[in-house]
Backbone as numpy.savetxt, mean C-alpha at the origin, in Angstrom:
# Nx Ny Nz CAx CAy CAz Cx Cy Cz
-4.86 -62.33 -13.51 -5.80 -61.47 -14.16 -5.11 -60.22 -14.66
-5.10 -59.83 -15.70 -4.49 -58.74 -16.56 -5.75 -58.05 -16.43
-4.99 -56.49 -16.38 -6.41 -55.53 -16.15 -6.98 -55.06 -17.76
-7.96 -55.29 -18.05 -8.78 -54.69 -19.33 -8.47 -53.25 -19.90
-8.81 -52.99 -20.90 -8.82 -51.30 -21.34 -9.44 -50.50 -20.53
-10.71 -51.11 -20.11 -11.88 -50.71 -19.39 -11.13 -49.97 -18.18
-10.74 -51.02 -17.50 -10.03 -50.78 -16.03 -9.32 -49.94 -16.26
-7.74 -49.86 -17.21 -7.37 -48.84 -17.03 -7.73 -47.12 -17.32
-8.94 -47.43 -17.98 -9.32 -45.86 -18.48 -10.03 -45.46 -16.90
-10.91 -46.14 -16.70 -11.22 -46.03 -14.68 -10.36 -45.51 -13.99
-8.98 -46.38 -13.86 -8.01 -45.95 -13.11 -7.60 -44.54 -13.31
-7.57 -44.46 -14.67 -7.21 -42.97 -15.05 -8.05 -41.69 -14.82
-9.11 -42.28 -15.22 -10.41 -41.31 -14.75 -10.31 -40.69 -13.55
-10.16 -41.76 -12.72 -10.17 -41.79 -11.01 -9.17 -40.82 -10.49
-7.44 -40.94 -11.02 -6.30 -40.34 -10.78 -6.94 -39.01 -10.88
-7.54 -38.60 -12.48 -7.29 -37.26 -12.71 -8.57 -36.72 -11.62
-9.80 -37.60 -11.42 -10.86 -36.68 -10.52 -9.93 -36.30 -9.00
-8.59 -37.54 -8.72 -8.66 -37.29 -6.88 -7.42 -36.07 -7.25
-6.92 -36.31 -8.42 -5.97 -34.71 -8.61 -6.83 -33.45 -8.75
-7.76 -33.25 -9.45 -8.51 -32.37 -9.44 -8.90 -31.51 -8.67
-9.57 -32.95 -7.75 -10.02 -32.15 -6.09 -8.84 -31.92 -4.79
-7.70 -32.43 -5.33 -6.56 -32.07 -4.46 -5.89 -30.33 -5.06
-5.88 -30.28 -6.39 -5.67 -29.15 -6.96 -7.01 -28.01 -6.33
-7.86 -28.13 -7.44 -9.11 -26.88 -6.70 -9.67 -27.22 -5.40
-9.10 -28.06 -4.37 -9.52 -27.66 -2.94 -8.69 -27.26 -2.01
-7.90 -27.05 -2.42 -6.92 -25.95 -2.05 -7.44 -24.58 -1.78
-7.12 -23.98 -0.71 -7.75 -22.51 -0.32 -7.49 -21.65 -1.09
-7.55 -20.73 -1.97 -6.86 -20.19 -2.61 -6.96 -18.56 -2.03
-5.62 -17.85 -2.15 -5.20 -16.87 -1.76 -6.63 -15.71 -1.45
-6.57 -15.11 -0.79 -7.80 -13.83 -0.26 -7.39 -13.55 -1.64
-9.14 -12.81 -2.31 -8.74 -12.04 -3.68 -8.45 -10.71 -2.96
-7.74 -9.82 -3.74 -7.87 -8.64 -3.84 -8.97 -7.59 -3.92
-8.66 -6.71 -3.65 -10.39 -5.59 -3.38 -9.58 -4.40 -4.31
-9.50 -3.70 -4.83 -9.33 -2.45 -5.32 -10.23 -0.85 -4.92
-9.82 -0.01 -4.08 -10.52 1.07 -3.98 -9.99 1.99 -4.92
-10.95 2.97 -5.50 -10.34 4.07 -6.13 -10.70 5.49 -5.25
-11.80 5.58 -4.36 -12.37 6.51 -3.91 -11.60 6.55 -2.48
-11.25 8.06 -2.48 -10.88 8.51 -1.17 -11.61 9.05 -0.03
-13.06 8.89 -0.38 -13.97 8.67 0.54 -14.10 7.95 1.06
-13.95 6.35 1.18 -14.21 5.51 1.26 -14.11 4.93 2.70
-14.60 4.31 3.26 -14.25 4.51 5.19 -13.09 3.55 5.38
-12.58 2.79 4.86 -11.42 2.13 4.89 -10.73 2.99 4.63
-10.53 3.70 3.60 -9.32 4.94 3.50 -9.26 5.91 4.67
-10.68 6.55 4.84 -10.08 7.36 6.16 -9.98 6.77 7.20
-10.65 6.12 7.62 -9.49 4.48 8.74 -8.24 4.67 8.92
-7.50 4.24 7.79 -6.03 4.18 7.82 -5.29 5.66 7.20
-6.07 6.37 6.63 -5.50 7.44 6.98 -5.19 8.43 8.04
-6.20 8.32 8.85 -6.51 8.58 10.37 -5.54 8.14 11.07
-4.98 6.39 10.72 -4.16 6.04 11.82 -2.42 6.81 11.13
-2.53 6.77 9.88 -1.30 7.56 9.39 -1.01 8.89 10.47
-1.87 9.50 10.52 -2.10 11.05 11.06 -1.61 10.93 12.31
-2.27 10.40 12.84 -1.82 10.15 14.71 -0.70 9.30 14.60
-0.20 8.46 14.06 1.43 8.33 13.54 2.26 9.24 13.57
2.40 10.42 12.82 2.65 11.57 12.09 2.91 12.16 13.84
1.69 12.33 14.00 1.35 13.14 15.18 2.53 13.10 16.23
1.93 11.86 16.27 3.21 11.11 17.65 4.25 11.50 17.53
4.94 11.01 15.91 6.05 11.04 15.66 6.99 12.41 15.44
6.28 13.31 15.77 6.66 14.64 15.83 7.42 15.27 17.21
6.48 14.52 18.03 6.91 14.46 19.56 8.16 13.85 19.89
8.53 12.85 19.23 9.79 12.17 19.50 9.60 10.72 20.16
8.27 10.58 20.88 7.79 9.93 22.05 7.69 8.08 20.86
8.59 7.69 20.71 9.18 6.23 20.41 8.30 5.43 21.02
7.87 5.12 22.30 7.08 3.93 22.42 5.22 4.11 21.90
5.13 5.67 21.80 3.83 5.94 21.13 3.84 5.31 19.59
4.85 5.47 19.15 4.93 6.16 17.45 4.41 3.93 17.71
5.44 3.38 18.38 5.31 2.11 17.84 3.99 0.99 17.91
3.15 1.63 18.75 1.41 1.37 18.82 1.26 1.29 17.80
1.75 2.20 16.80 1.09 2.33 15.35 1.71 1.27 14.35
2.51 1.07 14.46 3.26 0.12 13.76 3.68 -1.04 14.29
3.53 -1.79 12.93 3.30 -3.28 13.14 4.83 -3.70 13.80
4.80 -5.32 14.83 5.76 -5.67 15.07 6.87 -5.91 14.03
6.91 -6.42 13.08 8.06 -6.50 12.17 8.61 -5.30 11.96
7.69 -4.13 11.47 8.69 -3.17 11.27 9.62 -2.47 12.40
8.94 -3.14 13.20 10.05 -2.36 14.16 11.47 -3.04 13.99
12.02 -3.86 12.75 13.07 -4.42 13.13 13.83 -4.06 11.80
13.13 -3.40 11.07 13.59 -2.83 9.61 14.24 -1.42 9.76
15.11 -1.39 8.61 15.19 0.08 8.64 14.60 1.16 8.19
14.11 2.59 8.46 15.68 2.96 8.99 15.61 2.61 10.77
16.60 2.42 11.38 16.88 2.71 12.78 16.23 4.03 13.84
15.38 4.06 14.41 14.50 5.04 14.83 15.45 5.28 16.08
15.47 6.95 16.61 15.73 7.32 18.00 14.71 8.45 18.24
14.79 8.74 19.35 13.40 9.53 19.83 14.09 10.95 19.22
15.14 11.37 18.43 15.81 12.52 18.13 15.35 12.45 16.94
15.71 10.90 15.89 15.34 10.89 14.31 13.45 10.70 13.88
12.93 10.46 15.05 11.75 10.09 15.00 10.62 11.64 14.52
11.18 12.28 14.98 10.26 14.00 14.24 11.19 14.37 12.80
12.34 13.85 12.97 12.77 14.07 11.28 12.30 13.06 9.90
11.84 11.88 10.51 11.31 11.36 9.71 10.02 12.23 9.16
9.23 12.23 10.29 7.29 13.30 10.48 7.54 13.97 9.57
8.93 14.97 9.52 9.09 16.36 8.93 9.23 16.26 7.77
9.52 15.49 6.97 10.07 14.37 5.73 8.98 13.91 5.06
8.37 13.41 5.51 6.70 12.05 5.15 5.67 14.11 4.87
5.51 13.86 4.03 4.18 14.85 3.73 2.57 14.59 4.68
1.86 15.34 4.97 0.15 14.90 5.33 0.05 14.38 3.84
-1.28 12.82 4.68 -1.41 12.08 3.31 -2.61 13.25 2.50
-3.24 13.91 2.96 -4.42 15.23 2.89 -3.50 15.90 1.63
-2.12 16.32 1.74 -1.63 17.15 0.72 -1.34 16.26 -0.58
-1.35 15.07 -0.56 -1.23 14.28 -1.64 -2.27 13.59 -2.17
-2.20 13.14 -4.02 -3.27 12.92 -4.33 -3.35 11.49 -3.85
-4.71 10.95 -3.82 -4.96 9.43 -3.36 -4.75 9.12 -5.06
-4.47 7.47 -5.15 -4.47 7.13 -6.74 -5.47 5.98 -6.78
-4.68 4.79 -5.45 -5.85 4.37 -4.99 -5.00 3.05 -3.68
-6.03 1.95 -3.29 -5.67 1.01 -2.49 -5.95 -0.51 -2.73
-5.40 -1.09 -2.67 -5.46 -2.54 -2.52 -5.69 -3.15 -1.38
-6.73 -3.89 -1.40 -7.06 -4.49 -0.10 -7.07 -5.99 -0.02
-6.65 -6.52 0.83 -6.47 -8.23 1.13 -7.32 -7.94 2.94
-7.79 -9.42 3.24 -8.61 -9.57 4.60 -7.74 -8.80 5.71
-6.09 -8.97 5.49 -5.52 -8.21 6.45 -4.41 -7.82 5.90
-4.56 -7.10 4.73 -3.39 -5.98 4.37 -4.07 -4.64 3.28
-3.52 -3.95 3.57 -3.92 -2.87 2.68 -2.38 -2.19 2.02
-2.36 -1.99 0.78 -1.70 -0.85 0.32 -1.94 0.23 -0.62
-1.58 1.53 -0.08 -2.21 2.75 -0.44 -1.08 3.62 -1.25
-1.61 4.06 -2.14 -0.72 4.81 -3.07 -0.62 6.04 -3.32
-0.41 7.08 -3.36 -0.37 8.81 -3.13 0.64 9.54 -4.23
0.15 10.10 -5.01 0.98 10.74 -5.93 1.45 12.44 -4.86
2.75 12.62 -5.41 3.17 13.85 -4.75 2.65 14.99 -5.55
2.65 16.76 -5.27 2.65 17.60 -6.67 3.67 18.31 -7.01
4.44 17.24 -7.66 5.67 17.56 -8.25 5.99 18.00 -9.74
6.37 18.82 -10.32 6.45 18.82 -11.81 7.76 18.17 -12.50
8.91 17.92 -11.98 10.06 17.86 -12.38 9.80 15.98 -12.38
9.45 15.87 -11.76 9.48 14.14 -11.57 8.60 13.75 -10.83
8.16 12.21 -11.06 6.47 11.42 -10.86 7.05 11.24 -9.43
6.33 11.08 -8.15 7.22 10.85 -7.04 5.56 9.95 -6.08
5.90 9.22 -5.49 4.48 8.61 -4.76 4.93 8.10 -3.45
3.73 7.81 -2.43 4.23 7.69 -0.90 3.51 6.54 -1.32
4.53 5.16 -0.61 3.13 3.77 -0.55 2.96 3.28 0.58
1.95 3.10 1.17 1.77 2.83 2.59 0.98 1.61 2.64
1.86 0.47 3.72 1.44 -0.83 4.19 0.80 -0.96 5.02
0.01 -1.33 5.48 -1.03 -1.42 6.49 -0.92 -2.93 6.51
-1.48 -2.85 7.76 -1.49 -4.55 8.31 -2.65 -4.98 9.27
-3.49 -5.72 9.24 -4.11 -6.34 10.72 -2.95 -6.92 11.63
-3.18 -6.53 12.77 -2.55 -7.34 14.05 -3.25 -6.83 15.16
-3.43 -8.15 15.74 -4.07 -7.71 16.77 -5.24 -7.08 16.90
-6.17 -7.60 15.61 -7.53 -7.02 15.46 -7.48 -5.42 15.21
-6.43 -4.78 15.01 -6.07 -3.21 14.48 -5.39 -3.05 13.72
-5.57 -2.35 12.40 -4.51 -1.79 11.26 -3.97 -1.10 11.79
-2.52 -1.47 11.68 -1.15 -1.03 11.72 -0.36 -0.51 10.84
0.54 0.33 10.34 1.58 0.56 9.50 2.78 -0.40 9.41
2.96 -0.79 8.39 4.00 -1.92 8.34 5.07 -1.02 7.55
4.74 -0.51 6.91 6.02 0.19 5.87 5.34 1.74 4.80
6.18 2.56 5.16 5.84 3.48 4.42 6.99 3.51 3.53
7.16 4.10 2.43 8.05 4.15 0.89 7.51 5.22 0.22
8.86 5.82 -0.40 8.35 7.15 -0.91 9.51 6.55 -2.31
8.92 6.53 -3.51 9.43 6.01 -4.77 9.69 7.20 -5.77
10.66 7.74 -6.42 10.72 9.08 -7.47 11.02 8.19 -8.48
10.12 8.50 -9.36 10.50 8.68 -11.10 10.64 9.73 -11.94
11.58 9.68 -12.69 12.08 10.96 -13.58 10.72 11.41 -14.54
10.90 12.03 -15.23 9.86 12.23 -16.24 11.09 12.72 -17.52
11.18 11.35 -18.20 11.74 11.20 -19.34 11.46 11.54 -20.44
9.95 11.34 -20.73 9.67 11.81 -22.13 9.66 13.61 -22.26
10.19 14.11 -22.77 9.82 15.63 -22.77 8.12 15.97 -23.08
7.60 14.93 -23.52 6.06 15.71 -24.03 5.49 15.72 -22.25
5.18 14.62 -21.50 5.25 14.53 -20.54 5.40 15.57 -19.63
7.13 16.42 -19.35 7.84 17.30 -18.56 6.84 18.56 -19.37
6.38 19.02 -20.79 5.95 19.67 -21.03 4.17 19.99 -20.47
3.40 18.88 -20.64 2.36 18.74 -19.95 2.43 18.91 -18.52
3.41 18.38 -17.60 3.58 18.72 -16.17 3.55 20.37 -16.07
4.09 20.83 -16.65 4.77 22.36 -16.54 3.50 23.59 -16.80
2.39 22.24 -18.21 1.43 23.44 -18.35 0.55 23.55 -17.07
0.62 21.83 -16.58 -0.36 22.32 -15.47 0.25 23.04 -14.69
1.63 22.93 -13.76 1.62 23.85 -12.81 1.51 25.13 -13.37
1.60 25.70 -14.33 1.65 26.85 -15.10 -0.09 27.24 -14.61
-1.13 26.14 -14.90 -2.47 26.23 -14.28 -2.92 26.83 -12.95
-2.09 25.82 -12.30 -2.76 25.43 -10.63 -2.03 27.19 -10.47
-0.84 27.09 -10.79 -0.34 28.92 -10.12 -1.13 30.17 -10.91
-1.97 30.02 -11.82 -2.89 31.00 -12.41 -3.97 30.93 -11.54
-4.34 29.88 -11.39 -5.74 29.64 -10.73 -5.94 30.37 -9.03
-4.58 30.13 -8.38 -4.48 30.51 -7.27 -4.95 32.14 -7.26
-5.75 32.12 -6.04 -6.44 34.09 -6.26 -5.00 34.22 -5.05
-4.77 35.97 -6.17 -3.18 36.67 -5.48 -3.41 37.09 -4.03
-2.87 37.80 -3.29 -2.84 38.17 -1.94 -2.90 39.82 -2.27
């Protein structure tokens, strides 16, 4: 028996429906959430846990600082000692003095973005957050500088600070 036209358009039919449902039933990745508001109770959540990070880490006190942070990072650099551990604190700005830009959220990751107020160059803190252990954790903080190349740019930076230092009432 030779199979008909019939049959093979079936067969084909069939292939592409059990590919189909092997393709779209596949889980597909957590979407993304986008916050822009720094109100938002997820932001002060993990900004909160930034703070008492900060906090700790001022003290020197190493097995505190690492409550806060996730197991992997403890294996990244830089190399922490209870001596370099308040020079980092002293280094990392309050996230309060920087602007929020905004956050990305997945079921168990967050990353948060912070512009510095710098005029000479664009500069931002990005902070990883993690679920473990049913608690957001810090996985990685990063502090990124960009130049400010275009002169119209460096000129606009300059009028504002030229602003924000008018605006300030004198002593």
């Amino acid at each position: 028996m030779h199979p008909t036209r019939g049959d093979l358009v079936r067969w084909v039919t069939l292939l592409q429906a059990l590919l189909c449902l092997l393709v779209c039933g596949e889980p597909s990745a957590d979407p993304s959430k986008q916050i822009t508001k720094r109100l938002d109770p997820l932001v002060r959540t993990l900004e909160a846990v930034y703070a008492k990070s900060m906090a700790v880490a001022l003290t020197g006190d190493l097995d505190a600082y690492w409550r806060f942070r996730t197991a992997a990072s403890k294996d990244r650099p830089p190399t922490l000692t209870s001596e370099r551990l308040p020079l980092l604190a002293q280094m990392l700005p309050p996230l309060d003095s920087l602007t929020f830009i905004r956050m990305e959220v997945t079921k168990d990751m967050a990353r948060a973005q912070y512009r510095w107020p710098r005029e000479d160059m664009l500069r931002y803190t990005v902070v990883v957050y993690r679920a473990e252990g049913g608690e957001w954790k810090i996985d990685s903080i990063a502090v990124k500088t960009d130049k400010i190349s275009d002169p119209r740019d460096a000129e606009i930076m300059e009028e504002l600070r030229r602003r924000a230092a008018s605006a300030k009432p004198s002593n």
